[in-house]
Biopython code that builds the backbone (N, CA, C, O; Angstrom):
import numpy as np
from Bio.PDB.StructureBuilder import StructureBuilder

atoms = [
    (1, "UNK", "N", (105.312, 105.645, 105.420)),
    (1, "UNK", "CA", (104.175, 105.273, 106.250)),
    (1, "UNK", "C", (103.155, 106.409, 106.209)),
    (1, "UNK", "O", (103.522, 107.584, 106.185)),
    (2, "UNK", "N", (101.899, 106.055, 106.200)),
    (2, "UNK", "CA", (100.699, 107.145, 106.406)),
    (2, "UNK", "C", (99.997, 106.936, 107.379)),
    (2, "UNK", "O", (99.156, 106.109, 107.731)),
    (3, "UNK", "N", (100.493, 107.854, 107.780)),
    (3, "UNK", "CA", (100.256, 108.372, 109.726)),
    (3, "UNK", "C", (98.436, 108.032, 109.236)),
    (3, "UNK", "O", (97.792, 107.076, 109.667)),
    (4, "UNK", "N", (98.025, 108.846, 108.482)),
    (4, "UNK", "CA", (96.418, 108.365, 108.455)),
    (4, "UNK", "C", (95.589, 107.294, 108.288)),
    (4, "UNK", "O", (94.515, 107.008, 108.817)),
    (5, "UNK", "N", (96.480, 106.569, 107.199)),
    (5, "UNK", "CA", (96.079, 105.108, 107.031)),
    (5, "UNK", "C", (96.168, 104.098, 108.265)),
    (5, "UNK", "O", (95.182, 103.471, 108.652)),
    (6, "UNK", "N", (97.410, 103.993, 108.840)),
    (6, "UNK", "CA", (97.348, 103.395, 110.222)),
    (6, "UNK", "C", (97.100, 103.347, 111.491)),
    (6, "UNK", "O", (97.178, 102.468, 112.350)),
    (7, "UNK", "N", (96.592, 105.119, 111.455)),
    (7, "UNK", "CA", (95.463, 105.578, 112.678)),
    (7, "UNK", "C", (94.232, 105.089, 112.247)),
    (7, "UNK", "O", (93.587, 104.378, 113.018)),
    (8, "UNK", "N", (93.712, 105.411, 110.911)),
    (8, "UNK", "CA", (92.647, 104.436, 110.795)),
    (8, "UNK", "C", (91.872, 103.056, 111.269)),
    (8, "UNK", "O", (90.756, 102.685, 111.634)),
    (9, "UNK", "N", (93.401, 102.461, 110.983)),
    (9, "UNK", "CA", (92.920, 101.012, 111.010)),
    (9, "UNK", "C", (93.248, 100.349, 112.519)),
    (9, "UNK", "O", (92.878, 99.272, 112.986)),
    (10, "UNK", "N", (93.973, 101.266, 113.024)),
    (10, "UNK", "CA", (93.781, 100.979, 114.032)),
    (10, "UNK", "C", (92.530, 101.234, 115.166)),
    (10, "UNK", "O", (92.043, 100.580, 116.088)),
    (11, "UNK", "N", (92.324, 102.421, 114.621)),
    (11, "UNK", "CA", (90.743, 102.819, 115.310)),
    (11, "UNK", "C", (89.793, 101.739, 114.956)),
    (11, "UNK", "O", (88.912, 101.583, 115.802)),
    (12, "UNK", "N", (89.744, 101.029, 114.028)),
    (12, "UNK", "CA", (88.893, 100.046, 112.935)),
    (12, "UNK", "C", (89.026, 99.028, 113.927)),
    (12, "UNK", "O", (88.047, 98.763, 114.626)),
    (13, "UNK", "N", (90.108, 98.420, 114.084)),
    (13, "UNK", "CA", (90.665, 97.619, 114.709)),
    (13, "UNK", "C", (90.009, 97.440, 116.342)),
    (13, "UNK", "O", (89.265, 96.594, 116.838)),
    (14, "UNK", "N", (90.592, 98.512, 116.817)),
    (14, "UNK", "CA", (89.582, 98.734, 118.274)),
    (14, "UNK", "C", (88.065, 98.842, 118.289)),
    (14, "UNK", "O", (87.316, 98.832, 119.267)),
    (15, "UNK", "N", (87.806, 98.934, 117.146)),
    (15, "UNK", "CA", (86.361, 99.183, 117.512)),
    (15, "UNK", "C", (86.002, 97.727, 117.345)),
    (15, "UNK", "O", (85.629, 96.900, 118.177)),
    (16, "UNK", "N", (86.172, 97.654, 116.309)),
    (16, "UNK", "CA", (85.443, 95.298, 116.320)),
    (16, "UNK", "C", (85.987, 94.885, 117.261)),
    (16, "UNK", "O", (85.358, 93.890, 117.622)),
    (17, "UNK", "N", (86.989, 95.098, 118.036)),
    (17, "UNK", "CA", (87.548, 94.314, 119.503)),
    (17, "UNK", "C", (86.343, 95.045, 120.274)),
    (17, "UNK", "O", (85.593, 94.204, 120.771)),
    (18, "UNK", "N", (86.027, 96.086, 120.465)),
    (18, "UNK", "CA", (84.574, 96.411, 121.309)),
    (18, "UNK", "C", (83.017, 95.863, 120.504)),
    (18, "UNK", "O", (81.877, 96.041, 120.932)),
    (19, "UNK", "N", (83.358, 95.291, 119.465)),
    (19, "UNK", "CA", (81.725, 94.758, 118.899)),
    (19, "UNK", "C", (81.021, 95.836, 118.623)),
    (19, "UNK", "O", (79.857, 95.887, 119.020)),
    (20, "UNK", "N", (81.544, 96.833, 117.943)),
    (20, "UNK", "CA", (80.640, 98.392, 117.742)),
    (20, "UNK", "C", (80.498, 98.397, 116.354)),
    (20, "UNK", "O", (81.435, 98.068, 115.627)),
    (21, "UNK", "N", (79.139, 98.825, 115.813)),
    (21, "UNK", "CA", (79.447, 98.868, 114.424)),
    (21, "UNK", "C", (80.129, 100.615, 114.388)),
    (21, "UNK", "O", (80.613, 101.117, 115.402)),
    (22, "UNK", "N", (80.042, 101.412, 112.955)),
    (22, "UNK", "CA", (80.263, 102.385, 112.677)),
    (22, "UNK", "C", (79.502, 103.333, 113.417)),
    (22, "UNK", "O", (79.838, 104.140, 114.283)),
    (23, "UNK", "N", (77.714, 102.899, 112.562)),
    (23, "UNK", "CA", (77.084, 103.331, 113.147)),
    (23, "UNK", "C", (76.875, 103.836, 114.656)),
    (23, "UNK", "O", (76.772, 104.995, 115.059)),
    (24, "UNK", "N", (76.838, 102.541, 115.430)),
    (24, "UNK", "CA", (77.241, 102.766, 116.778)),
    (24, "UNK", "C", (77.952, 103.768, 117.616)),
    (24, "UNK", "O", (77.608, 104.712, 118.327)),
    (25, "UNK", "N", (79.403, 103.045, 117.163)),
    (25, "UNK", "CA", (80.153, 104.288, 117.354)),
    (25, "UNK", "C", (79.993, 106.012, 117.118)),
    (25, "UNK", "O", (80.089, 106.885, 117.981)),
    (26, "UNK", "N", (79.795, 106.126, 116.058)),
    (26, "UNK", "CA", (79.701, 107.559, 115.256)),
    (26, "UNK", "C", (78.564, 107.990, 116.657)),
    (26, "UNK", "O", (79.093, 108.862, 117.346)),
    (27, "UNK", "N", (77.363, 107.628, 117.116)),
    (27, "UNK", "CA", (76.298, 107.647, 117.454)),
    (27, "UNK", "C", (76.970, 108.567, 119.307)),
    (27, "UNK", "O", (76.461, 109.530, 119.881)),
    (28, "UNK", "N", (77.881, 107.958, 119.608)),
    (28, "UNK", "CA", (78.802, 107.707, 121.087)),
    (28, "UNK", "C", (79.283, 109.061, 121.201)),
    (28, "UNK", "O", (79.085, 109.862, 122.115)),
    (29, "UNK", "N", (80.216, 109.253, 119.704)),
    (29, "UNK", "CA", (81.076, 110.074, 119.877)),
    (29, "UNK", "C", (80.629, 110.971, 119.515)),
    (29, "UNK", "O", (81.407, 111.884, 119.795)),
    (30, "UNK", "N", (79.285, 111.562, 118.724)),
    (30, "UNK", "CA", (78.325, 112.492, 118.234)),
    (30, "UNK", "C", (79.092, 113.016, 116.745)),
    (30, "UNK", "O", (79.580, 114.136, 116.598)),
    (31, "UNK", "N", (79.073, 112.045, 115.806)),
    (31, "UNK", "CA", (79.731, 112.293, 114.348)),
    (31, "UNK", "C", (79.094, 111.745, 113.596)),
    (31, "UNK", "O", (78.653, 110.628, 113.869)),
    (32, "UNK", "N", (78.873, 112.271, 112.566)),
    (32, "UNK", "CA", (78.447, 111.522, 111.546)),
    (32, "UNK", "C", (79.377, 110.106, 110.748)),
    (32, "UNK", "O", (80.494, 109.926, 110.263)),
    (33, "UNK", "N", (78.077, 109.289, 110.992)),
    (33, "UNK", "CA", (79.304, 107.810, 110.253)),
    (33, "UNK", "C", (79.998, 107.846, 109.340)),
    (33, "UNK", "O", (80.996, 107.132, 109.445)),
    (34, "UNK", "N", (79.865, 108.574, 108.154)),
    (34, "UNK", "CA", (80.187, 108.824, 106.884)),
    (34, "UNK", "C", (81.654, 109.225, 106.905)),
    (34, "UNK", "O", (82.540, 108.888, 106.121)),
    (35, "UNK", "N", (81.719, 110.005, 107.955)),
    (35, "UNK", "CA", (83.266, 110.978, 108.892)),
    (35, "UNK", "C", (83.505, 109.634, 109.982)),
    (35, "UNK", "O", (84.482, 109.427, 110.702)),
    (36, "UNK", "N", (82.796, 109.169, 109.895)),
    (36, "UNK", "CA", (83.729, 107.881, 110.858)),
    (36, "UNK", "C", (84.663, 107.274, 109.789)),
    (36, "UNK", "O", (85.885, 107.421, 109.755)),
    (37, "UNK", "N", (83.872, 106.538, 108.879)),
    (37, "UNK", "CA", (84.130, 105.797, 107.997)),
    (37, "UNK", "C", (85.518, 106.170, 107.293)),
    (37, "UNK", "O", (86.432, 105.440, 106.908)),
    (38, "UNK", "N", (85.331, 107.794, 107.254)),
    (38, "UNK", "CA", (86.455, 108.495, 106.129)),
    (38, "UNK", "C", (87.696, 108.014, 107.205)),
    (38, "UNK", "O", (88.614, 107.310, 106.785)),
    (39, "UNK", "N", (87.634, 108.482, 108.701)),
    (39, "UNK", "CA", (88.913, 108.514, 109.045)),
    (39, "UNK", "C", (89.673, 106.933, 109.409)),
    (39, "UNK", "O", (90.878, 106.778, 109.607)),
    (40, "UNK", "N", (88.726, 105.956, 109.430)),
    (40, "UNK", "CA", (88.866, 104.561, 109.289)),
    (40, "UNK", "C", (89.697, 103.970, 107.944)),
    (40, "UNK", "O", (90.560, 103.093, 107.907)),
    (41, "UNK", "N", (89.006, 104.928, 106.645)),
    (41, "UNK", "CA", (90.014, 104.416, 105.507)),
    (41, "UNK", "C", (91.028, 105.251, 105.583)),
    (41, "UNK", "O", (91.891, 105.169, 104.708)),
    (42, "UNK", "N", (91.166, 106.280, 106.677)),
    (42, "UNK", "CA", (93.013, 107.226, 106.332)),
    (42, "UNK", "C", (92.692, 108.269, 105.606)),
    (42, "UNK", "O", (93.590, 109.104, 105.507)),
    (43, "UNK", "N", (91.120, 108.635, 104.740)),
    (43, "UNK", "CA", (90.632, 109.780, 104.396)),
    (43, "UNK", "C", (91.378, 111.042, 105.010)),
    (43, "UNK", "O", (92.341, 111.646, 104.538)),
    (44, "UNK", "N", (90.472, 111.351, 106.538)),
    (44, "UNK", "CA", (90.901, 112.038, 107.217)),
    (44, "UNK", "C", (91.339, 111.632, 108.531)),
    (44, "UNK", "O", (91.399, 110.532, 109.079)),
    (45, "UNK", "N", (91.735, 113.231, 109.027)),
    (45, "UNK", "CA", (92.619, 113.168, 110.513)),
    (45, "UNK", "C", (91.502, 113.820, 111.215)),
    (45, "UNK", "O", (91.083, 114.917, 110.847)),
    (46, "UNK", "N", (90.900, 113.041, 112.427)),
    (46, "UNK", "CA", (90.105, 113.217, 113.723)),
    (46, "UNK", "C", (90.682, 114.596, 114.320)),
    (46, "UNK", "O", (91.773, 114.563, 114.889)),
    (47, "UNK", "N", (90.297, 115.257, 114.256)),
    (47, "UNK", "CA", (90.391, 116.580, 115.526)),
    (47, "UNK", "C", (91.278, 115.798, 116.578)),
    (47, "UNK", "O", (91.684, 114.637, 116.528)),
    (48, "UNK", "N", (91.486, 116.907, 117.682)),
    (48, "UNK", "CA", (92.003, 116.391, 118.765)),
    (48, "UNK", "C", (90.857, 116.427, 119.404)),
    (48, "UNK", "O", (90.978, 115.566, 120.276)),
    (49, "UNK", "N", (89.461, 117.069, 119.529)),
    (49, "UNK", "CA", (88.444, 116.737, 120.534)),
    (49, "UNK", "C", (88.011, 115.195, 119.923)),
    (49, "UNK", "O", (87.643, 114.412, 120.799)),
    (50, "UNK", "N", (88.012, 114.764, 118.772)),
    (50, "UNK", "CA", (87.184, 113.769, 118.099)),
    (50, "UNK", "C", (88.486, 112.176, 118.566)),
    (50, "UNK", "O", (88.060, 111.022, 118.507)),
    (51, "UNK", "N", (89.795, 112.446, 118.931)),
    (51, "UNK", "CA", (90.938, 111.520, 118.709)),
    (51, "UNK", "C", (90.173, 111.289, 120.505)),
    (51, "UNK", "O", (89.851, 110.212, 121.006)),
    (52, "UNK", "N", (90.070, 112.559, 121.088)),
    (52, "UNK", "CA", (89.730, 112.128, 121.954)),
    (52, "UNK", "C", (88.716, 111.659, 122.861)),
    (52, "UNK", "O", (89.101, 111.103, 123.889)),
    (53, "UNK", "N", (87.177, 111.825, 122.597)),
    (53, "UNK", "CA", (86.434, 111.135, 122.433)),
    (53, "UNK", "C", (86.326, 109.188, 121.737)),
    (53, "UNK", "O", (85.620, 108.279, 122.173)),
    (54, "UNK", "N", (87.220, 109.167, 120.692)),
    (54, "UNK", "CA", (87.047, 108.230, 119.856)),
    (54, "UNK", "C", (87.985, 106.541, 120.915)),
    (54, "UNK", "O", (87.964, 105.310, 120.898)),
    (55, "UNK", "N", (88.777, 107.895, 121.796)),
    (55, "UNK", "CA", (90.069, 106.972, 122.743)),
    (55, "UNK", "C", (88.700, 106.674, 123.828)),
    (55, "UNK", "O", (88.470, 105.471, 123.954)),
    (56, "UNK", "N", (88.046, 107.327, 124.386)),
    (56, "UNK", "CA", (87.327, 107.210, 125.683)),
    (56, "UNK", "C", (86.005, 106.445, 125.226)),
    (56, "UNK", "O", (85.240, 106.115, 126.132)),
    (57, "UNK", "N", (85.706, 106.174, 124.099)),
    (57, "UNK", "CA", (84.797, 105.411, 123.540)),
    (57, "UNK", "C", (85.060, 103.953, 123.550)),
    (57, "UNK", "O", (84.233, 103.187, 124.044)),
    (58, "UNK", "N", (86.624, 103.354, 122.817)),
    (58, "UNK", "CA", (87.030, 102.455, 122.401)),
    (58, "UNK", "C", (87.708, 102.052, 123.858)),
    (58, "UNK", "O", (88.079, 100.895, 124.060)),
    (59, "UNK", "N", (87.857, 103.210, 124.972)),
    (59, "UNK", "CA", (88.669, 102.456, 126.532)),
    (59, "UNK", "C", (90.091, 102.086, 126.330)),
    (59, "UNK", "O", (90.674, 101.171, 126.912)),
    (60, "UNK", "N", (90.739, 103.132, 125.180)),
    (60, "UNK", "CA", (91.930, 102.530, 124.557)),
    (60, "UNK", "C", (92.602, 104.357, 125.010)),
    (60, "UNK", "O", (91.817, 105.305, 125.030)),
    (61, "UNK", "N", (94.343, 104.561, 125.376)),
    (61, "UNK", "CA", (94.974, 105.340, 125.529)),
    (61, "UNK", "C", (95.409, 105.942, 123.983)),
    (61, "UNK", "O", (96.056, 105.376, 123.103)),
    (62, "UNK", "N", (94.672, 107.605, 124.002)),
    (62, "UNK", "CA", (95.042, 107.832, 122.695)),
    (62, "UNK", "C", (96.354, 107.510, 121.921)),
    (62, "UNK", "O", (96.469, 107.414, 120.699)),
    (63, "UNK", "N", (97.497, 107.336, 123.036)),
    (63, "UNK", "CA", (99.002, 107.229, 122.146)),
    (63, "UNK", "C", (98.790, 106.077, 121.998)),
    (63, "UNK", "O", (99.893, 105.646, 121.662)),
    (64, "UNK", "N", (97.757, 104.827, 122.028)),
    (64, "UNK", "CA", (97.667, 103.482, 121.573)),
    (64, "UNK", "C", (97.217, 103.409, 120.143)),
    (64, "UNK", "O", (97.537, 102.555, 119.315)),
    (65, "UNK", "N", (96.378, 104.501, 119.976)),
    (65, "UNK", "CA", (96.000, 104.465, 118.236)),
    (65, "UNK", "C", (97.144, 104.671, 117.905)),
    (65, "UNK", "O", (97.552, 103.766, 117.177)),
    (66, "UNK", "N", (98.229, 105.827, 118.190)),
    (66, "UNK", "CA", (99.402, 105.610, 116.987)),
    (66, "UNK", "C", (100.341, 104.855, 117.494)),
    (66, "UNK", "O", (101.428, 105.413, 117.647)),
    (67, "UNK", "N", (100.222, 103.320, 117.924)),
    (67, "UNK", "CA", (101.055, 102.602, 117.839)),
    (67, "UNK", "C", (100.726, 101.648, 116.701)),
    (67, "UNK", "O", (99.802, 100.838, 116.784)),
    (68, "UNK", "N", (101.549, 101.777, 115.582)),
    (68, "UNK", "CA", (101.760, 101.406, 114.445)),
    (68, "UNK", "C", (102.641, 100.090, 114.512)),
    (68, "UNK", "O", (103.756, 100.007, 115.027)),
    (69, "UNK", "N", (101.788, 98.881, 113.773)),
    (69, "UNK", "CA", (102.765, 97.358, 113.517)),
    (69, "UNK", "C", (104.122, 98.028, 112.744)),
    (69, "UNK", "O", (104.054, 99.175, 112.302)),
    (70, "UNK", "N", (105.108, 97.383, 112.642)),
    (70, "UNK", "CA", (106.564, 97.934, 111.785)),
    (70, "UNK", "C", (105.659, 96.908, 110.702)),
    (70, "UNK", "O", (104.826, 96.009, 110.816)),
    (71, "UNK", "N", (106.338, 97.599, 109.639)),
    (71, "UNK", "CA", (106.056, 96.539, 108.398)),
    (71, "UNK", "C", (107.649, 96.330, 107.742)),
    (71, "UNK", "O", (107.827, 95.587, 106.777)),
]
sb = StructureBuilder()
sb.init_structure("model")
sb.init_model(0)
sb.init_chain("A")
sb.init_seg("    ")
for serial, (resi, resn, name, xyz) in enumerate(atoms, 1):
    if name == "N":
        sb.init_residue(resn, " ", resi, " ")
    sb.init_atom(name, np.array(xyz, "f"), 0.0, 1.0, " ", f" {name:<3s}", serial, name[0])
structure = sb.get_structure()
């Protein structure tokens, strides 16, 4: 499993359940979209100031991004 890939998509995930584009978002949390985008495809890993911003943005409990579907 890649802890990054499925924090990603789960952030991805929460954000279209809030109707936010990238843009948007990135805009909230004061990041550039480009660094949104990366950590959405599993690129990279969010800081802990950015995991946490990104939780208080989306109204979601950070240990909810790493709850991962079993595959």
């Amino acid at each position: 499993m890649n802890i990054k890939k499925e924090l990603g998509k789960n952030i991805k995930k929460y954000r279209k359940l809030k109707k936010l584009t990238q843009k948007e978002m990135s805009k909230q949390i004061c990041m550039d979209p480009g660094n949104l985008s990366s950590i959405e495809r599993g690129k990279y890993f969010p800081n802990s100031d950015n995991l946490v911003k990104i939780s208080q943005v989306l109204k979601v409990d950070v240990y909810k991004l790493f709850l991962f579907e079993n595959k």
